[in-house]
N, C-alpha and C positions, 0 to 999 in steps of 0.2 A: 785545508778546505780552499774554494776558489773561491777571492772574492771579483767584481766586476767595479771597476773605477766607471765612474761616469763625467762627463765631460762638463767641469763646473761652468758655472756665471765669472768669465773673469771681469764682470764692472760694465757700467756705462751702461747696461743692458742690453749688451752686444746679444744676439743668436744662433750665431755659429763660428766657426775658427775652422782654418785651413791647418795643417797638418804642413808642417815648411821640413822638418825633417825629428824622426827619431833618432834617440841618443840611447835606447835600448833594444835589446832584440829578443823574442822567445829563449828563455832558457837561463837568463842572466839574473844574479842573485841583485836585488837593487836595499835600497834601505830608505826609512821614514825620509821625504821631504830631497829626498834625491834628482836629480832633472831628469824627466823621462824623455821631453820632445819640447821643441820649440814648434808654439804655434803662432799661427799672425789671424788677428782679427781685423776690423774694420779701422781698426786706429792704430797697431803697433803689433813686435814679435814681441812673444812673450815665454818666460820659460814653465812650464808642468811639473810643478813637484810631486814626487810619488808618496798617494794618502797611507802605506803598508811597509813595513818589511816581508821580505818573502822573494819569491821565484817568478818572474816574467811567462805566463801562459801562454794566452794570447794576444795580438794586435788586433784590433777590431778595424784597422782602416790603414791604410797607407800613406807616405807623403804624398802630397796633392791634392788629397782628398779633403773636403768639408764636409764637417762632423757639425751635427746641431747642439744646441746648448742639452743637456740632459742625456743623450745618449750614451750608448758603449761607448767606454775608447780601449781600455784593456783591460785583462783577467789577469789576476794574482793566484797563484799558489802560496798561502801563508800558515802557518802551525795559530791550531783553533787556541790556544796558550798564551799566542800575541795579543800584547795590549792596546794594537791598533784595530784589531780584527772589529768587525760589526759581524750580527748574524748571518744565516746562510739564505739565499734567498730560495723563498717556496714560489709554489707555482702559478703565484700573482703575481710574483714580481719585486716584491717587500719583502725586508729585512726582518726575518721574524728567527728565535730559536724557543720551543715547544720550551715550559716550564723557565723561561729564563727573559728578563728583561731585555730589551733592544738596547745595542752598543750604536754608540757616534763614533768614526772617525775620527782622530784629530785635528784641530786646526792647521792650515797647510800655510807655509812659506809663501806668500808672493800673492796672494790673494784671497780677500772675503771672510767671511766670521764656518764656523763650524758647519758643515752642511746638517741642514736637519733632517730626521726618521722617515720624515715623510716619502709617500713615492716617488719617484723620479718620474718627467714625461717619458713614455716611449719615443724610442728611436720612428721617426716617419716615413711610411711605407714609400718607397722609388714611385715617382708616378709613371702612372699606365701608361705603355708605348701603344698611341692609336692605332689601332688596324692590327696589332700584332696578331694576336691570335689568327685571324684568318689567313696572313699571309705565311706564317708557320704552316698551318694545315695545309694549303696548298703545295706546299713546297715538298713537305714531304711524301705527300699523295704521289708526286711523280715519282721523287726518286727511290731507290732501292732500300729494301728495309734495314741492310746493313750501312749504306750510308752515312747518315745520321744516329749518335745516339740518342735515347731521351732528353728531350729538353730538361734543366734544372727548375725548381721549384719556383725559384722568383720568375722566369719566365712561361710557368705555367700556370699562374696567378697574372698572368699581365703585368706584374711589374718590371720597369723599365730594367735592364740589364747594366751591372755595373760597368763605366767606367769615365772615364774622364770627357772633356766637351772637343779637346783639339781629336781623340781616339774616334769618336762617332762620327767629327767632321772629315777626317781621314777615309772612314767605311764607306761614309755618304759619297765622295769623290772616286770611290772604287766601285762603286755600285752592288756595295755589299750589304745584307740585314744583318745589322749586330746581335739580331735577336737570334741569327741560325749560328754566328759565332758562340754566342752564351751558351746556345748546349753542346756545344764543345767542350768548352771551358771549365761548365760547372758554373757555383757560386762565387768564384771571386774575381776578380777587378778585372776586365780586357782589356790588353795593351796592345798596342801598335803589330807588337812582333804577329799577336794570335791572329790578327788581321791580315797579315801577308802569311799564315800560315794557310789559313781556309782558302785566301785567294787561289794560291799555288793549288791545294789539293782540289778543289773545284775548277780550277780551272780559270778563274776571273781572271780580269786585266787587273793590270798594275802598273801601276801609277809610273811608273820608269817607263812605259812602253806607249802610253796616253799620252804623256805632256815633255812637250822639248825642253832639254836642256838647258841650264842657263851660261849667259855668255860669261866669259872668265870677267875676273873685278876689272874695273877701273880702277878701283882706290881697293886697300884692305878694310873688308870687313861691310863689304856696299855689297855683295854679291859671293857665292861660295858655288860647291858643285851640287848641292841637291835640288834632285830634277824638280821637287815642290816651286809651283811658280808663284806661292807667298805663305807666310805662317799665319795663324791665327793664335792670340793670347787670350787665354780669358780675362775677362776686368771682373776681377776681383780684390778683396784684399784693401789697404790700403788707397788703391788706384781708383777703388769704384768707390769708397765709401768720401774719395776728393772732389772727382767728379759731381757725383749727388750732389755733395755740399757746396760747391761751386753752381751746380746750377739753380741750389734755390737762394744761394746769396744773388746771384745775377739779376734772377727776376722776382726777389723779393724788397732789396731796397734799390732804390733810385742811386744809380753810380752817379760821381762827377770827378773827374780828374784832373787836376793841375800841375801845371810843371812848373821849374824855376829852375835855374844854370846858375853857378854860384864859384867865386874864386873861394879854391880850399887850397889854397898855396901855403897861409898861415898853419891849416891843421896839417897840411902834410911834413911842413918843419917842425911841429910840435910833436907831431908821432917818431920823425927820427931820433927828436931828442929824448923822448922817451925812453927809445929801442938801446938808445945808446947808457942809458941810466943801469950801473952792473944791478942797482939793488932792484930792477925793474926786469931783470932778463930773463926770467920766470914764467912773464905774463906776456902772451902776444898781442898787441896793443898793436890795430889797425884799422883802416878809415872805418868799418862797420863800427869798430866800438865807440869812438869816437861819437859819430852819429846816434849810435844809440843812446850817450849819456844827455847828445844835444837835445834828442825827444822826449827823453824824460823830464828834462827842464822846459820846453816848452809847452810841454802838456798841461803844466802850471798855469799855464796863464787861456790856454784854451781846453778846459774841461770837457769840451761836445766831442771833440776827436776821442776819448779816453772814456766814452758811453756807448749804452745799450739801449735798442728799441724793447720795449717791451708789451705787444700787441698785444697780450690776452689782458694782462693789466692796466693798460691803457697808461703805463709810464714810460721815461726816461729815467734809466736808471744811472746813476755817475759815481765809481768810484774811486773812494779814498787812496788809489792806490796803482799802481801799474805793473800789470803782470806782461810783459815784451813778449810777445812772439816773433819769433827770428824762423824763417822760412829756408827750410832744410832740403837740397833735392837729394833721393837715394835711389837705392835701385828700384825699391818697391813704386816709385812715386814719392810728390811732394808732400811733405808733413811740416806741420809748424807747433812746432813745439814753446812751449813758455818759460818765460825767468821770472819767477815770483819775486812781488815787491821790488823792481829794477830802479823802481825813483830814488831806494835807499844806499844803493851801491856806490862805490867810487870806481875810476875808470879802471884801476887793475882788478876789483872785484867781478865788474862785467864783462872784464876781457878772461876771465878765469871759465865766470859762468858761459861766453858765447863758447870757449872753445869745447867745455865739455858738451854742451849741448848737439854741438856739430859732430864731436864725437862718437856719443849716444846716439843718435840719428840715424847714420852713416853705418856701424853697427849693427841697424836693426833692433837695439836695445831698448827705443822709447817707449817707457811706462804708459798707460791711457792716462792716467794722472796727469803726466806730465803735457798734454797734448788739449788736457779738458779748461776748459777759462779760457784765458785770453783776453787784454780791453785794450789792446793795441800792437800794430804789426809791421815788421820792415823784410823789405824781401832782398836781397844783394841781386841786383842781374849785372852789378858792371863785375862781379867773377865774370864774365859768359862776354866781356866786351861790348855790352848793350849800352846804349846813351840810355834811354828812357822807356815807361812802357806804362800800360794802363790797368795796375793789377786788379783782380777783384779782392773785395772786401772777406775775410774769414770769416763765417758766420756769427752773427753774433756781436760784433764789430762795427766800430762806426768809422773807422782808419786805419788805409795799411800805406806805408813809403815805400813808394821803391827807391834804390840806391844806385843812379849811375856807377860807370868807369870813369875815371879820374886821369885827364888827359890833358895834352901841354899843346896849348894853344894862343895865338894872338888876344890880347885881352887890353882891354883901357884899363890904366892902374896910374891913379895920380894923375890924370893928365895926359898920357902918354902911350903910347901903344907897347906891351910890354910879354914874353911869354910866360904863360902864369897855367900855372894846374886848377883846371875846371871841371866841376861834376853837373848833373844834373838832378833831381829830386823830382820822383814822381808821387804826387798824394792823391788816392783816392778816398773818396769819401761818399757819406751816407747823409743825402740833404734831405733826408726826414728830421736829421738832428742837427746836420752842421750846414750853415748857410754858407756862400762863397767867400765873404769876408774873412768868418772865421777861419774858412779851409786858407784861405791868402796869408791870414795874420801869422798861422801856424808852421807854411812854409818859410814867410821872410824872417819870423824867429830861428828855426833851424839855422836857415840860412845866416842868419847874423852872427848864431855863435859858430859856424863852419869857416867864414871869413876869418872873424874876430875873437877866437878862443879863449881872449879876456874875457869877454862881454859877459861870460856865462856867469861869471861874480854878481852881475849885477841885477841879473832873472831871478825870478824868484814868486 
């Protein structure tokens, strides 16, 4: 019998997921809790375990595409015998079999409790492409009856014509209707190629013959030969769900940022001596970790950095506790991920935790788990050679550091003009909770234990 997977809740109360790539195809025997696709939602990739053993039917969607919370994603062929099987669905749409109680699913690998009986939303109709219909009608009134075939059913319902946002921006720049590609096509997805396919056979321009060349690179990878004189990316994914969240931290708490430039000459001999400990060789122990153990100790003594506004309660909320978020760039875009309880770590525990996390990141592996909380944050830009900068706050957040590069410079030390490795520390903050004082007290603490690596004995 065919069953129909549908596209679970993976958490957070995301509503839909991109489709980054299948890892099965029609026709392939797969088994219970097997990966079928990695998808990427609003916070993270994630992998799809398969609810059935059975036979791969169909794909309901493609890489690329976004698929809503509830909808198709695939059909199984599985023997009605299987202990995973649920009933066959009738012509509501529910899991029903005549004379015999409703089966669940099993619980799936990787996310959420058992799905229940109940219906699934339906898949949501394409929206209506305005004017379609009449410009269809038109078009064909002129040309010849064999010309064109029948349009396909979603575009003779009005609805909009599958395919991607860079594919229609392509058509739109050809001065093609995607709508008179689609009944070409049929029902499934229009790509690029079908597009210069109708061009050529009607005759359109195209886009090599429209728009000049571009000139050979300067540099690699500034410039290539396609005649496109710019790309268009969708912001989706990760990258928009940054965005959003960046712009309602901007203009929802009151930023303030301070800087302070600090001699880490002391912590950078401490880290070599570190590097140099055999029983130590394990853990990559570098000025981020460093820094980061400095902020957990100082957060001791300035609680407001390590709170939350809480509007609809009308609290400040302060906790026991510090969950780090370490600011990861990847392909998809920036994600900050968290190190649960970091106050209680020692410095090769957090050089253990930053590396895996960078790791996971980078990957594409971060869990929404791991990405959700957060009561304080450091971002590294002196990787990138930056002295300083004016991050915004993570939502949610009342403090993020940024981390200078670490450079050898003229410095007064003792009396004396001396060259000495200096960073700088940027801390922004949220002076709904944290006054300048306290954002000051929290930097010259950092600061003291980055000079004075003893010192941190005596924080508390």
């Amino acid at each position: 019998m065919i069953q129909e997977f549908h596209l679970p809740d993976l958490g957070e109360g995301l509503a839909d997921a991109e489709i980054v790539q299948w890892l099965v195809a029609p026709g392939d025997t797969v088994t219970l809790n097997q990966t079928l696709a990695e998808v990427e939602t609003a916070k993270a990739v994630v992998e799809l375990p398969s609810p059935y053993d059975g036979t791969v039917e169909t794909l309901h969607a493609q890489a690329g595409d976004t698929v809503d919370v509830g909808a198709p994603l695939i059909a199984f062929a599985v023997e009605s015998s299987s202990p995973a099987d649920a009933a066959p669905a009738d012509a509501a749409g529910e899991q029903k079999t005549e004379g015999a109680e409703e089966k669940t699913p099993p619980n799936l690998v990787g996310y959420g409790a058992a799905p229940s009986n109940k219906a699934r939303p339906k898949r949501r109709a394409r929206r209506a492409v305005s004017g379609a219909p009449a410009a269809d009608t038109a078009v064909l009134e002129a040309a010849p009856h064999d010309a064109l075939p029948e349009a396909p059913a979603s575009t003779r319902t009005g609805e909009r014509p599958r395919s991607t946002p860079p594919v229609r921006a392509y058509a739109k720049r050809l001065g093609i209707d995607i709508v008179l590609v689609a009944a070409e096509v049929g029902d499934r997805v229009i790509t690029r190629d079908d597009i210069d396919s109708y061009a050529e056979r009607v005759g359109g321009r195209t886009e090599s013959a429209s728009a000049p060349r571009r000139p050979k690179p300067l540099q690699p990878g500034i410039f290539d030969d396609t005649p496109e004189r710019e790309t268009r990316i969708p912001i989706r994914g990760v990258r928009k769900h940054t965005a959003a969240a960046m712009v309602q931290s901007a203009f929802t708490a009151p930023h303030v940022t301070t800087f302070h430039t600090v001699d880490v000459t002391a912590t950078m001999d401490l880290i070599e001596s570190l590097r140099a400990d055999r029983s130590l060789a394990d853990h990559r122990i570098g000025p981020l970790v460093i820094v980061a153990k400095a902020v957990c100790l100082a957060l001791s003594r300035t609680p407001g950095l390590n709170s939350r506004w809480d509007e609809e309660a009308g609290e400040i909320v302060q906790p026991h506790y510090v969950d780090l978020g370490i600011a990861a760039a990847t392909e998809r875009g920036l994600i900050v991920p968290n190190i649960r309880d970091a106050e209680r770590m020692t410095v090769p525990q957090l050089a253990d935790a930053v590396t895996a996390l960078t790791q996971t990141a980078r990957s594409g592996k971060t869990s929404p788990a791991e990405l959700a909380g957060g009561t304080f944050s450091i971002t590294n830009i002196g990787v990138f050679g930056i002295d300083a900068g004016t991050p915004i706050l993570p939502p949610g957040q009342s403090g993020i550091l940024a981390v200078g590069a670490v450079r050898s410079m003229p410095w007064e030390h003792r009396g004396e003009i001396a060259l000495r490795q200096v960073m700088t520390l940027s801390l922004s903050f949220d002076h709904r909770i944290v006054d300048g004082a306290e954002g000051a007290r929290f930097v010259k603490d950092v600061a003291d234990i980055l000079e004075e690596p003893g010192r941190a004995m005596l924080l508390g």
